[in-house]
N, C-alpha and C positions, 0 to 999 in steps of 0.2 A: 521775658523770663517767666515761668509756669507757676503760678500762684500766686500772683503781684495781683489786686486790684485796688490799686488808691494811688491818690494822683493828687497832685499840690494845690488843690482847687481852693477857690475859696471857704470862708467859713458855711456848711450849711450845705453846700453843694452836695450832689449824690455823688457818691462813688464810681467814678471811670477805669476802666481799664488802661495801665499805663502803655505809652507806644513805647517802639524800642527808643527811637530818641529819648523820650523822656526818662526811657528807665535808668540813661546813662548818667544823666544829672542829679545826683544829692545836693544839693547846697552845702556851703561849709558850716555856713547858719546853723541850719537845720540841725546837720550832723553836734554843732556842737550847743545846741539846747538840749538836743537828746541826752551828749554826754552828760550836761549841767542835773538833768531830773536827775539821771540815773545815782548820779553823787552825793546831790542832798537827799532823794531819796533812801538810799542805802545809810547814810549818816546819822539818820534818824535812830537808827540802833545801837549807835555807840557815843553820843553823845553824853549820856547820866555816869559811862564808868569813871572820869577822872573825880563825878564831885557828888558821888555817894558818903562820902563823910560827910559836908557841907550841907546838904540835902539833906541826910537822917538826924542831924543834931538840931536842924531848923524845925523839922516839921513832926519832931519829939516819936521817931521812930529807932526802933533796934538795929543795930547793926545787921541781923539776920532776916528781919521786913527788907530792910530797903535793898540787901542785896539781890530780894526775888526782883526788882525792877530789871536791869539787863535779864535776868532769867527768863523770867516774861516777855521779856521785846525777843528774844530771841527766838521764843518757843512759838510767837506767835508770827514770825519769819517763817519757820520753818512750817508750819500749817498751812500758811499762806500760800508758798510755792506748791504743797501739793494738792490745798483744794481750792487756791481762786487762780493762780497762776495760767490752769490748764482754757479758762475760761477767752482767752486770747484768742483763741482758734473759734469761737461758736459765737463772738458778738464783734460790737466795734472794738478794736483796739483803744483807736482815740477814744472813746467814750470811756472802756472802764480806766483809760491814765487818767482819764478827766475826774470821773467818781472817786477814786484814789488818793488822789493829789488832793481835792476837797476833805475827806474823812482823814488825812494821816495831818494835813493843815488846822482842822479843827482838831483833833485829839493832841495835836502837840499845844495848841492855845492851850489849852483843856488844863493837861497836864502844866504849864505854867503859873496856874493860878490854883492847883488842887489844892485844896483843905486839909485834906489827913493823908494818911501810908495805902487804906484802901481804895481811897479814891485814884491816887496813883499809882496800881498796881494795875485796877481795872483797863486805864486810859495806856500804861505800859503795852497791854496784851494787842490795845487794838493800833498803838502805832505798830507794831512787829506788822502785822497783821498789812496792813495798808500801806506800809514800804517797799511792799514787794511788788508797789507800781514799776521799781527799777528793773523785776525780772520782764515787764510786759514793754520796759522801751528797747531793752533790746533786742529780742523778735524783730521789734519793730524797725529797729536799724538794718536786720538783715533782709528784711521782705522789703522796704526801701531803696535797699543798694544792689545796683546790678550784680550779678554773679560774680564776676572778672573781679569786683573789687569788695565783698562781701569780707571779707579778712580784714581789711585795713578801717571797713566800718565796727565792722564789732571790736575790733581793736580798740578804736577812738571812743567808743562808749563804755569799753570797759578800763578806759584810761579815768575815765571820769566818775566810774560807781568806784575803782580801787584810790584816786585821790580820798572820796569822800568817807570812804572804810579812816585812809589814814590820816588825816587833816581836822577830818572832827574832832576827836581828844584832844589835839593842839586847841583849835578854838576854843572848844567848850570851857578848857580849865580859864583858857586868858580869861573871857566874857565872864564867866562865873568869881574869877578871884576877883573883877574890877566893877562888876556889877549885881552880881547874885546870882545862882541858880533858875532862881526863873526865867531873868531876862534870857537866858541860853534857848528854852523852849519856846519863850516868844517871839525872838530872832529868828530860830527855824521855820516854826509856821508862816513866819511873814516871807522868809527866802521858798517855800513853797508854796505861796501863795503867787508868786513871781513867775515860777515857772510853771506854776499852773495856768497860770492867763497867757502867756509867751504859747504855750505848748496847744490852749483853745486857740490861738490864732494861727497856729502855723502848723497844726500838725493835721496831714490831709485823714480823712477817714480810709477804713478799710475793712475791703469785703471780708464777713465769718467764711471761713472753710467749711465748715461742718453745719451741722442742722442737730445735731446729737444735743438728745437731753442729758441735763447732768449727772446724774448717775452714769450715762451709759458714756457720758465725757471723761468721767473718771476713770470709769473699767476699760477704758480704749489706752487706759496709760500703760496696764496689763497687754494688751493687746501689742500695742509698739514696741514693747520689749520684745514679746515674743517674736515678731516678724523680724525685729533689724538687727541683724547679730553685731552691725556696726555701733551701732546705738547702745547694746549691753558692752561691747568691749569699750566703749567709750568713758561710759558710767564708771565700769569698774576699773581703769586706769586710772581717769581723776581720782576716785574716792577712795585706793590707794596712795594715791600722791597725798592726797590730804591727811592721812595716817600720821605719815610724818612730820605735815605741816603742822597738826593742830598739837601733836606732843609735846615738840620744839615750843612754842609760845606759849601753852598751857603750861608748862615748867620751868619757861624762863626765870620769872621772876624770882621763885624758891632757889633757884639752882645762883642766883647773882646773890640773894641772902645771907646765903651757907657760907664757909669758908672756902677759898680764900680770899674771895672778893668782898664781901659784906657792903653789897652797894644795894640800896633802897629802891622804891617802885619807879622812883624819875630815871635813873639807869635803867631799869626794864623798858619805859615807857618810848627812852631814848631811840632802843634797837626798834622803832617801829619804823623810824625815818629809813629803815634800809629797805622797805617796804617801796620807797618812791622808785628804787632800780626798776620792779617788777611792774609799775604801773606803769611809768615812763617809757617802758621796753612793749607794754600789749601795744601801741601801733604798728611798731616795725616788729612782732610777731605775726600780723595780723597780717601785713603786706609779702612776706616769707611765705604766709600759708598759700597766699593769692598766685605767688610765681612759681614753687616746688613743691605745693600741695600741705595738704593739712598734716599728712600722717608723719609726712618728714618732719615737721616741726611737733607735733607728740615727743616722736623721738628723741629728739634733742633736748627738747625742753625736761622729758623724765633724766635723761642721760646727763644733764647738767646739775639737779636735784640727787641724784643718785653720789655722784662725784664733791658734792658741796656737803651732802649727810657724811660722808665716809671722812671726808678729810677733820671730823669735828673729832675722829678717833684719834690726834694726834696732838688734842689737848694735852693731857698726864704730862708731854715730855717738853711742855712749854712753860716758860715764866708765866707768874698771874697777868701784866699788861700785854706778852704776846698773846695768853690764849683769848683775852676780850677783841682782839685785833684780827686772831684768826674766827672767833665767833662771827664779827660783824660782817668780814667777807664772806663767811659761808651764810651769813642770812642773806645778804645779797642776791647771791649767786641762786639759793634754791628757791625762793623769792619768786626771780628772774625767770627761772626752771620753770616755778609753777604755773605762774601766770600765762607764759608762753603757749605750755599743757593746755590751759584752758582755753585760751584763745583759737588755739587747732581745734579742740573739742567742739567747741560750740559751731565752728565754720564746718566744721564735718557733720555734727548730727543735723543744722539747721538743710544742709543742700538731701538729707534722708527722705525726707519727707513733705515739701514746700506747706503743702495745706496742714500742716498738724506742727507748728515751729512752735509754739506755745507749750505743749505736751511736751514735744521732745526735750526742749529747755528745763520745764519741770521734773525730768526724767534724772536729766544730767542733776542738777544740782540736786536730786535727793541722795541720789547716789555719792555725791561731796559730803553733803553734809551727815551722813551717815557713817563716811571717814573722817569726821572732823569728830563727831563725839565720841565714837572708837578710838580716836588719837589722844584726847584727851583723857577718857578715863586708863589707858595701856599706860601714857605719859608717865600718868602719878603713882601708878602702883611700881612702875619701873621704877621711879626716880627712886620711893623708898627703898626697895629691893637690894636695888644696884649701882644707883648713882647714876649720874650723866650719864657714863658709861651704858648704860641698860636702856636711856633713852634715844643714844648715837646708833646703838643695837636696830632699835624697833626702826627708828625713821629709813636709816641707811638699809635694811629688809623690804621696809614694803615698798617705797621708792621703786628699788630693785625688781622687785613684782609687778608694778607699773611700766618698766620697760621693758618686761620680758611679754608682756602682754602686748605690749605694744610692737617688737620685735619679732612677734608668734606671726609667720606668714600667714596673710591673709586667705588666702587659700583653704589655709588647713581650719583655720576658725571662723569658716563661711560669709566671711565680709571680702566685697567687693574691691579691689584696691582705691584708696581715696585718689 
């Protein structure tokens, strides 16, 4: 396969070019240590939301200090994908999960033992920051796994960054209500200090694509938009989808509040486990994309988001216990939707460009994450506005814009059929 150079060598060894035999064997191993960084890595960001109460009363901070802590890990997420992410293509991969994995291991120590609210806001910014080892292993799963089966790998690792999205708040609150708040940070750094040594032994190096300095690594992310129209339609389906995604859970919790449910943040917290459909289901999205192609599964995946938004409109004419019953199926289901979306995404833009899968990666997810804070602040001014109603509005809209995007033959919007 065309831009594969790394091979299962020992620790140390120089990078070889894979044979095709070779390129047909991933290990399941492998595959699923990758899964494993990719989940505590990503966890590392949402660890602190269940026990910011616990946290600011201990370490004599204000409710509005200690809320910048997620603010910060997130901000510094979101930095990360666009200026070290791209860094995947121009060094060793292994090396910077290796650098990564050590500085997000130490900052979370760090953060376990902080003294005051600055010193944890500081150490906040540089976990965000150093989490995003999880956007450089999955590249790495895809320049790893042969073509033929490049879906069902990025599938499997992204089974295991979205466990650790949703599984961390469970832990942290247990460990935190039985232990304290810190042990939670010092438990993490040691589970990444785990797979940080797991991942120096097993994970083979791999040749830079590029020679590009950094500045001109950054302005080449300008550069691949422009060339791949597959790659802009791609961005901007996701980060429509996410519109709706980030609305819906960004106003859950107010909208469970209000009347007529008056159920507190543990019923919000609850609808996250519907969350396990959508992680559970990226394998076998992954394996879909592999036999009927990627774009078929876009499709479907918006077309199921689209259908799960819309039917939220038929709340009004439901009992209070039916509509929490139709809520949790439709988070299910768009959930399911999204993730699916992503999963074609990534197996589509990753085969765009073999040497620049780092870039392109960081491309897609800017473009998410730039519908996820669009979705959350439309969310709130909706909800005020107009109610649920105005936020069933927005999701079930842009949703809808995401399949038609996706539906627009390709022909006519100069991408290639996938």
């Amino acid at each position: 396969m065309s831009g594969i150079h790394c091979s299962h060598a020992p620790v140390g060894a120089a990078p070889i070019p894979a044979s095709p035999v070779e390129a047909q064997a991933l290990p399941a191993s492998l595959l699923l240590l990758l899964a494993a960084t990719a989940g505590l890595a990503v966890a590392s960001l949402y660890y602190s939301q269940p026990m910011l109460g616990v946290l600011g009363a201990e370490i004599g901070a204000s409710d509005r200090a200690v809320g910048l802590v997620p603010t910060l890990t997130q901000l510094g997420y979101a930095l990360g994908i666009g200026l070290l992410a791209p860094l995947g293509d121009r060094y060793d991969r292994r090396r910077i999960i290796l650098i990564k994995a050590g500085v997000l291991g130490a900052a979370l120590l760090l953060t376990g033992v902080a003294p005051s609210i600055g010193v944890l806001l500081a150490l906040s910014l540089v976990v965000g920051l150093s989490a995003t080892l999880a956007q450089d292993v999955v590249p790495a799963a895809a320049t790893l796994a042969p073509e033929a089966h490049r879906g069902k790998a990025v599938g499997t690792v992204m089974t295991g960054l979205l466990l650790g999205v949703l599984l961390s708040r469970v832990a942290s609150g247990f460990v935190a209500e039985h232990f304290g708040w810190r042990a939670v940070f010092v438990a993490a750094a040691a589970s990444i200090a785990l797979v940080g040594l797991a991942a120096w032994q097993r994970l083979p190096r791999f040749q830079p694509t590029t020679q590009l300095a950094y500045g001109a690594l950054l302005g080449s992310l300008a550069t691949l938009w422009r060339r791949h129209p597959a790659l802009r339609r791609a961005a901007l389906a996701q980060g429509l989808l996410a519109i709706g995604f980030s609305a819906f859970w960004s106003t859950l919790a107010l909208m469970l509040h209000a009347a007529p449910f008056h159920l507190g943040a543990a019923a919000a917290g609850a609808f996250g486990l519907a969350g396990a459909a959508g992680a559970l289901a990226a394998p076998l999205a992954g394996r879909i994309a592999d036999r009927r192609g990627p774009e078929w599964v876009t499709r479907l995946g918006a077309g199921l988001v689209v259908v799960s938004f819309a039917a939220m409109a038929l709340s009004p004419l439901l009992q209070p216990q039916a509509r929490l019953g139709l809520l949790v199926l439709c988070a299910i289901g768009f959930d399911l939707g999204m993730q699916a979306a992503l999963i074609a995404h990534q197996t589509l833009v990753y085969g765009i460009e073999p040497a620049a899968r780092s870039r392109l990666n960081a491309v897609l997810f800017v473009g998410m994450f730039i519908g996820m804070a669009l979705g959350a602040a439309l969310g709130s001014l909706l909800l005020a506005a107009w109610g649920w109603m105005g936020v069933t509005a927005l999701a079930t809209t842009s949703a809808g814009a995401a399949l038609a995007v996706r539906l627009w033959p390709a022909r006519q919007a100069g991408v290639q059929p996938a």
